[in-house]
Biopython code that builds the backbone (N, CA, C, O; Angstrom):
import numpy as np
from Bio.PDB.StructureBuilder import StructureBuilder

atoms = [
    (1, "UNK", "N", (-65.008, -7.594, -2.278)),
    (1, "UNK", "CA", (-63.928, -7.668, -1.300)),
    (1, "UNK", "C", (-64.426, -8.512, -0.120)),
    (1, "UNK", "O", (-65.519, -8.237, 0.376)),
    (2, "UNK", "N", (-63.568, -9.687, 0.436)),
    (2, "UNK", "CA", (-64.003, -10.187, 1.291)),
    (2, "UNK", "C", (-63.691, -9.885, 2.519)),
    (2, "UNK", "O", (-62.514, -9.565, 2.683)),
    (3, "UNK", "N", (-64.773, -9.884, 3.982)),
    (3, "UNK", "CA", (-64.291, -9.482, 5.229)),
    (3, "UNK", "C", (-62.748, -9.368, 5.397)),
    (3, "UNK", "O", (-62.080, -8.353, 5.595)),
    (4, "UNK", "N", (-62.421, -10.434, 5.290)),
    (4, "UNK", "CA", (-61.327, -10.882, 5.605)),
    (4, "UNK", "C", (-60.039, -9.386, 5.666)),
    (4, "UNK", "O", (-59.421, -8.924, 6.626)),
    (5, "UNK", "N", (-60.046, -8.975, 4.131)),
    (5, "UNK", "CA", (-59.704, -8.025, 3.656)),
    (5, "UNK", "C", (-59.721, -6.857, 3.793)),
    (5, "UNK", "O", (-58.820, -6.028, 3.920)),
    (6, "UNK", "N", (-61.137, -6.766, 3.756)),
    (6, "UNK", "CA", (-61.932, -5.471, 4.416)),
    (6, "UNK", "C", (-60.955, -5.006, 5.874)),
    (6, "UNK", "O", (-60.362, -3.944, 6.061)),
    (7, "UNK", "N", (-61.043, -6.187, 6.759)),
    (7, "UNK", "CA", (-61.168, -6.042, 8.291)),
    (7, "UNK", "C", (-59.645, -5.760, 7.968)),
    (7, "UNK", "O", (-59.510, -4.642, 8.466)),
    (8, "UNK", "N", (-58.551, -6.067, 7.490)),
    (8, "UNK", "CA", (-57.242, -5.707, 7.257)),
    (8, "UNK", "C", (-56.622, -4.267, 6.807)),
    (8, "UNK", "O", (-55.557, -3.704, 7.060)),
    (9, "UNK", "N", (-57.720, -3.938, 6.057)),
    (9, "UNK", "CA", (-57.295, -2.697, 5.185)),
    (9, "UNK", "C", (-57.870, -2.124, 6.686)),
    (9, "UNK", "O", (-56.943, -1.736, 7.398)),
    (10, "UNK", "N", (-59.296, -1.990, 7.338)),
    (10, "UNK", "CA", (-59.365, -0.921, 8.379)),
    (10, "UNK", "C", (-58.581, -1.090, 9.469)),
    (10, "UNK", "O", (-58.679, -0.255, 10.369)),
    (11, "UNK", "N", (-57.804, -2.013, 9.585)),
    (11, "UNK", "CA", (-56.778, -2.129, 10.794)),
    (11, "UNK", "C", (-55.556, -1.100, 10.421)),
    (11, "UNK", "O", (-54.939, -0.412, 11.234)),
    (12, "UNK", "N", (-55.335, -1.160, 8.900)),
    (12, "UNK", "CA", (-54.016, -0.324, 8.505)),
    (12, "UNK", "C", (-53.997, 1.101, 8.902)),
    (12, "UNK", "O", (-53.205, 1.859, 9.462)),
    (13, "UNK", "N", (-55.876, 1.202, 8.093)),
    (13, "UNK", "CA", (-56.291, 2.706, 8.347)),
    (13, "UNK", "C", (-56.058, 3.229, 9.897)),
    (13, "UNK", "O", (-55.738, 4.382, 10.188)),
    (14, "UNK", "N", (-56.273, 2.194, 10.796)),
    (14, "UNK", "CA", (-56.158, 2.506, 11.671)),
    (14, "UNK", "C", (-55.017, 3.176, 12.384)),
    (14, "UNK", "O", (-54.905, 4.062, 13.231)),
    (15, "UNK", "N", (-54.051, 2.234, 11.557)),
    (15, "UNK", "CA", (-52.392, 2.346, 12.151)),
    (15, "UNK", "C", (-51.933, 3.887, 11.849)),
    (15, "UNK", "O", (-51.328, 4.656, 12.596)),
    (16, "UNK", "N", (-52.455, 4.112, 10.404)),
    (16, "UNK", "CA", (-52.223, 5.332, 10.037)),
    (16, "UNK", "C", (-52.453, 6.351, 10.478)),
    (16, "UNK", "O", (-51.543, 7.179, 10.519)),
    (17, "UNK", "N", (-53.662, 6.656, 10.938)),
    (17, "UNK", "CA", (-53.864, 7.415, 11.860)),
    (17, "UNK", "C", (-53.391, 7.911, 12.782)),
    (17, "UNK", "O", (-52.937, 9.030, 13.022)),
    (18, "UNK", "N", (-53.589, 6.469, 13.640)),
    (18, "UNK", "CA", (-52.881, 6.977, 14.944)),
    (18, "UNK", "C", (-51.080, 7.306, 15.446)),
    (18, "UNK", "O", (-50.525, 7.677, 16.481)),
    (19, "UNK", "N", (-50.661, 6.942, 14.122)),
    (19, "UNK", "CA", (-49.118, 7.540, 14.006)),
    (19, "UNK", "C", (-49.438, 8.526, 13.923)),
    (19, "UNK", "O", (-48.844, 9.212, 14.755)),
    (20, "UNK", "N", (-50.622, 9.511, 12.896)),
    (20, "UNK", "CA", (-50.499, 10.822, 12.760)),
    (20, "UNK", "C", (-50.684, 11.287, 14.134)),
    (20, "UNK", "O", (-49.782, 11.940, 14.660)),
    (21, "UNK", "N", (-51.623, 11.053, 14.687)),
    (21, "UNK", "CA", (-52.166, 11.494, 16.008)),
    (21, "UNK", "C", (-50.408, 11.725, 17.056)),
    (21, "UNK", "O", (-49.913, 12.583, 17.787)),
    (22, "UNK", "N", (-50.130, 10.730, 16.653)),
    (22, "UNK", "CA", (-48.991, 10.787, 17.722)),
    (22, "UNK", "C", (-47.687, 11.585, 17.684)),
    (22, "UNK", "O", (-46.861, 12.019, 18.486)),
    (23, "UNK", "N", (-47.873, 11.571, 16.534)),
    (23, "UNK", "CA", (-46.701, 12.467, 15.521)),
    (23, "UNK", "C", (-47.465, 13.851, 15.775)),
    (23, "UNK", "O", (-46.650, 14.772, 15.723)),
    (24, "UNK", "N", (-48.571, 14.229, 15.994)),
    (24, "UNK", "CA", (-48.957, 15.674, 16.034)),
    (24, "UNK", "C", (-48.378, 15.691, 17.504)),
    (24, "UNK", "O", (-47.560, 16.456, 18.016)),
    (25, "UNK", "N", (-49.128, 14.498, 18.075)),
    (25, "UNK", "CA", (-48.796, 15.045, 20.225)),
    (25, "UNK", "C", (-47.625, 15.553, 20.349)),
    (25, "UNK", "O", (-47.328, 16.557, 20.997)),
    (26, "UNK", "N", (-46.892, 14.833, 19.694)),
    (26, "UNK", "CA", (-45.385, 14.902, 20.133)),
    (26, "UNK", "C", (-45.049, 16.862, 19.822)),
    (26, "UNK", "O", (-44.571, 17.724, 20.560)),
    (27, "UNK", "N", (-45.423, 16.895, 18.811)),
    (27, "UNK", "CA", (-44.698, 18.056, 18.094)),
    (27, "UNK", "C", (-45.832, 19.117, 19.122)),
    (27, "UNK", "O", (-45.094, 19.900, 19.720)),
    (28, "UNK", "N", (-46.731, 19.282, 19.354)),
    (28, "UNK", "CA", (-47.770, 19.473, 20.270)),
    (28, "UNK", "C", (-47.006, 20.145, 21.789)),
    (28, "UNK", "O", (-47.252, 21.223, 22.330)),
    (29, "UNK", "N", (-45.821, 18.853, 22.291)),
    (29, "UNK", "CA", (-45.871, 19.304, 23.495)),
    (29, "UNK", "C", (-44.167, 19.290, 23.039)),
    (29, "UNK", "O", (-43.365, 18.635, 23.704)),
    (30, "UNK", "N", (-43.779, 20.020, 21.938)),
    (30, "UNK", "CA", (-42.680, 20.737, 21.943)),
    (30, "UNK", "C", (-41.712, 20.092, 21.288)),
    (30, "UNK", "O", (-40.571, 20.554, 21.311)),
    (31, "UNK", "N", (-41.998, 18.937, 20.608)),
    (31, "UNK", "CA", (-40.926, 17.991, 19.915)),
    (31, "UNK", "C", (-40.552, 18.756, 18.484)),
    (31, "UNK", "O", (-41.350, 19.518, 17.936)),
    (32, "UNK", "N", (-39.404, 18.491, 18.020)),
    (32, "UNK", "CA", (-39.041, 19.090, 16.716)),
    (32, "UNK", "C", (-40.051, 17.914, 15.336)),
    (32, "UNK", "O", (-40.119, 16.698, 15.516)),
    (33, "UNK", "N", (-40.558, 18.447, 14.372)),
    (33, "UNK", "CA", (-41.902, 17.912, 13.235)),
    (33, "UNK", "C", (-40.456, 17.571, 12.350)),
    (33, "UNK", "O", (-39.378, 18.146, 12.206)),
    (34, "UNK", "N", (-41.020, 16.410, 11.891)),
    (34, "UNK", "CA", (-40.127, 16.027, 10.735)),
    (34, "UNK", "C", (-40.275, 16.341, 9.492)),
    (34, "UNK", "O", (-39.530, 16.106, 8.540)),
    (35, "UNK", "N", (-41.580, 17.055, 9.549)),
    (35, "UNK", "CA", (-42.403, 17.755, 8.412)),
    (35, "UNK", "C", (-43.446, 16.891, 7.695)),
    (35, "UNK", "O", (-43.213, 15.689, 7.572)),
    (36, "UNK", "N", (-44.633, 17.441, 7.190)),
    (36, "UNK", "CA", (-45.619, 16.265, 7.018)),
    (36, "UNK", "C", (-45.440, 15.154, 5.971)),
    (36, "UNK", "O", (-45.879, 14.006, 5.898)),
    (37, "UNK", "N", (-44.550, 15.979, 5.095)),
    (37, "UNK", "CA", (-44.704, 14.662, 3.631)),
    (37, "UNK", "C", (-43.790, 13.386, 4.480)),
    (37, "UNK", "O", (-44.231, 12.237, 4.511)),
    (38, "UNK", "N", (-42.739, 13.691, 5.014)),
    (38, "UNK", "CA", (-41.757, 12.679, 5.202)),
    (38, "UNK", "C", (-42.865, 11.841, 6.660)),
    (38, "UNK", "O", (-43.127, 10.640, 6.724)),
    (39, "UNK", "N", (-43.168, 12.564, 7.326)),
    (39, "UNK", "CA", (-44.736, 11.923, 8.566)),
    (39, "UNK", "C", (-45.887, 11.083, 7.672)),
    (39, "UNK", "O", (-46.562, 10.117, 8.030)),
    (40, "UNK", "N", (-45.881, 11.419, 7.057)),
    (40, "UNK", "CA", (-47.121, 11.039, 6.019)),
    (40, "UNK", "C", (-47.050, 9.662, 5.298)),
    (40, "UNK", "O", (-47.968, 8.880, 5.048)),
    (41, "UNK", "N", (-45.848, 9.581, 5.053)),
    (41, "UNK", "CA", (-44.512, 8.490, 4.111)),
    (41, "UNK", "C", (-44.122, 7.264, 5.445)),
    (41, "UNK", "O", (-43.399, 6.269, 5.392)),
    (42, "UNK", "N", (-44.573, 7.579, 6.081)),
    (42, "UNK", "CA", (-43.826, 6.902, 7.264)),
    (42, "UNK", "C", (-45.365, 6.281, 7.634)),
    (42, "UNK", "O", (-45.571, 5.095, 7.373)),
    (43, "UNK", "N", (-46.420, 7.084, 8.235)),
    (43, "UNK", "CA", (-47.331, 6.575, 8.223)),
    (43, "UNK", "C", (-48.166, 5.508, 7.664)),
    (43, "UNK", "O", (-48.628, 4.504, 8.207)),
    (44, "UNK", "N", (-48.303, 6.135, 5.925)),
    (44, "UNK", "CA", (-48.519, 4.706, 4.967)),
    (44, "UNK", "C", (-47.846, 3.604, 5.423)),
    (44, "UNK", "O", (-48.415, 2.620, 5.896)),
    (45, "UNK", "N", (-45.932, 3.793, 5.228)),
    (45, "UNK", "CA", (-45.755, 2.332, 5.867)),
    (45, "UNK", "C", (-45.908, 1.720, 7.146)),
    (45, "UNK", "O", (-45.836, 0.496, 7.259)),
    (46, "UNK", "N", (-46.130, 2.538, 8.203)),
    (46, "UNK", "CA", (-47.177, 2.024, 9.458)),
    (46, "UNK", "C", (-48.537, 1.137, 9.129)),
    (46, "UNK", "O", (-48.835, -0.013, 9.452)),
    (47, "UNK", "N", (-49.124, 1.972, 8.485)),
    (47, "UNK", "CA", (-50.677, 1.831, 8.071)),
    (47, "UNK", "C", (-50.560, -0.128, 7.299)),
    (47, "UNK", "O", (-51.253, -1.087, 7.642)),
    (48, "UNK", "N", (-49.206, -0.088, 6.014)),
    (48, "UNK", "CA", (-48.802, -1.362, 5.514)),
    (48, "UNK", "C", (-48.327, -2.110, 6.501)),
    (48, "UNK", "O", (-49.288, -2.791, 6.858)),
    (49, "UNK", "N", (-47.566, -2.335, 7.038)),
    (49, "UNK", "CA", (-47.582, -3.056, 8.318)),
    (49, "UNK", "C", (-48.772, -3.282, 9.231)),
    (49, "UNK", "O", (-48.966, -4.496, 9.293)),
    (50, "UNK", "N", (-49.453, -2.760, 9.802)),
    (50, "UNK", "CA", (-50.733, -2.935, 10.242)),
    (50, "UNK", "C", (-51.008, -3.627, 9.766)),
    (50, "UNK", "O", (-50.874, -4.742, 10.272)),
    (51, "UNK", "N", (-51.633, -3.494, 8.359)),
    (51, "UNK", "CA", (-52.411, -4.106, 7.657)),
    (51, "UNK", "C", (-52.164, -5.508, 7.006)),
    (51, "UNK", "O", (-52.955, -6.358, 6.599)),
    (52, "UNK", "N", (-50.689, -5.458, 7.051)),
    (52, "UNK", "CA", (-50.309, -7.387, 6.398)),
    (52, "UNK", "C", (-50.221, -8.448, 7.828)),
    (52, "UNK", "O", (-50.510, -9.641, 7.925)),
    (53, "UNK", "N", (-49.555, -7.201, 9.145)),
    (53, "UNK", "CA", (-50.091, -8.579, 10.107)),
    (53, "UNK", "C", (-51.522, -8.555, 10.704)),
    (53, "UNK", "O", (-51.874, -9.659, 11.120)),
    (54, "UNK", "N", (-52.344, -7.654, 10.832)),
    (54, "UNK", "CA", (-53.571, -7.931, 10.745)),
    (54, "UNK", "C", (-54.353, -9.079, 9.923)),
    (54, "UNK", "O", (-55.128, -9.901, 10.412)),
    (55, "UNK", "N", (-53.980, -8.955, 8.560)),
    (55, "UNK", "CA", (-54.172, -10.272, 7.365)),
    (55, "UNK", "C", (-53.787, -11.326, 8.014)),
    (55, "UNK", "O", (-54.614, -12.235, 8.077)),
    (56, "UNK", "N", (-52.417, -11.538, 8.698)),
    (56, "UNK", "CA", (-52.092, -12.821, 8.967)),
    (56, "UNK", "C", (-51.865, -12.981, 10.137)),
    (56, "UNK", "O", (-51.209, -13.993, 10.383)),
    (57, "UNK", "N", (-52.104, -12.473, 10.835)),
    (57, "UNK", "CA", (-52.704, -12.495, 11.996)),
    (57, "UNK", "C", (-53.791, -13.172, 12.391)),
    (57, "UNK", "O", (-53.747, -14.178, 13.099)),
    (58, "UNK", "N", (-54.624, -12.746, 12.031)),
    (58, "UNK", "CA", (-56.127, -13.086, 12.053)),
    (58, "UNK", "C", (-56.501, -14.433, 11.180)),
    (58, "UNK", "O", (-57.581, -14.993, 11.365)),
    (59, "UNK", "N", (-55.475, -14.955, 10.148)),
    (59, "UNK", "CA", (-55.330, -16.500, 10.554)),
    (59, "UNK", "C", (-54.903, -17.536, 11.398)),
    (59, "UNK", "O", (-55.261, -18.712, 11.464)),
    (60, "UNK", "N", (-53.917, -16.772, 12.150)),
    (60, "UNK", "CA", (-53.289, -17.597, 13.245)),
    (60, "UNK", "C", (-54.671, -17.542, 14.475)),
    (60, "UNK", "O", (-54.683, -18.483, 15.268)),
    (61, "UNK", "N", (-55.585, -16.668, 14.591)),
    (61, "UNK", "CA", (-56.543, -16.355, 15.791)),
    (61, "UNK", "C", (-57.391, -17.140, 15.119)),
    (61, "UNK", "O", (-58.175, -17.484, 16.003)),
    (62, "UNK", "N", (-57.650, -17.516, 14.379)),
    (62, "UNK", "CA", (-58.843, -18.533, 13.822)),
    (62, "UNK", "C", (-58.916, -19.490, 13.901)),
    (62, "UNK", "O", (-59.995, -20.005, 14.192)),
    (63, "UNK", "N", (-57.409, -20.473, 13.604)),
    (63, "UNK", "CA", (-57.115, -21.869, 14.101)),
    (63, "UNK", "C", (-56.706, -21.769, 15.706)),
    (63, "UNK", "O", (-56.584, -22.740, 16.452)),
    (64, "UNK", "N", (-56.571, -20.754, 15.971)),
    (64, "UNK", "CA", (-56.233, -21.482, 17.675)),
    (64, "UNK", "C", (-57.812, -21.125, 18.195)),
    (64, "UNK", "O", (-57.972, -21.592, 19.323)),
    (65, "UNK", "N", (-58.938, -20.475, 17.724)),
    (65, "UNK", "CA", (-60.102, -20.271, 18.109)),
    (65, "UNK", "C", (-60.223, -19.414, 18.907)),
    (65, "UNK", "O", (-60.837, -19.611, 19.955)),
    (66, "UNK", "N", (-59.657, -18.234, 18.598)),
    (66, "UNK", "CA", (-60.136, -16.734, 19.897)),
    (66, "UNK", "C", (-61.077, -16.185, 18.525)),
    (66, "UNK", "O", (-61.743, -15.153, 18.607)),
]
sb = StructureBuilder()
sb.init_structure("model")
sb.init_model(0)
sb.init_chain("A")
sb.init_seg("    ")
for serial, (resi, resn, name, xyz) in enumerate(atoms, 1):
    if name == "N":
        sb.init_residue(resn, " ", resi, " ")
    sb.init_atom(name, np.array(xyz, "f"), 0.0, 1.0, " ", f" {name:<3s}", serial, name[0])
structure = sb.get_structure()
């Protein structure tokens, strides 16, 4: 697997997460839970999003040189 890839998939992981995280706060300080499978389902596609503009993203930051 190349960086490239690598560094994409842990950006997703990332995304995923921190929806959960946020999705707990909320329900935390009194919000109604949408329940975890349907939180969970939502997350992955957070996590997929993350992760495809991270991919292409991080070509556009390469040719402009950051």
């Amino acid at each position: 697997m190349n960086e490239r890839t690598k560094s994409a998939l842990l950006w997703g992981a990332v995304g995923v997460f921190a929806f959960l995280v946020l999705h707990q706060g909320f329900v935390a300080l009194g919000g109604e839970s949408i329940g975890i499978l349907p939180a969970i389902g939502v997350a992955v596609v957070v996590g997929a999003v993350v992760a495809v503009a991270a991919y292409a993203g991080e070509v556009r930051l390469l040719r402009r040189g950051r």
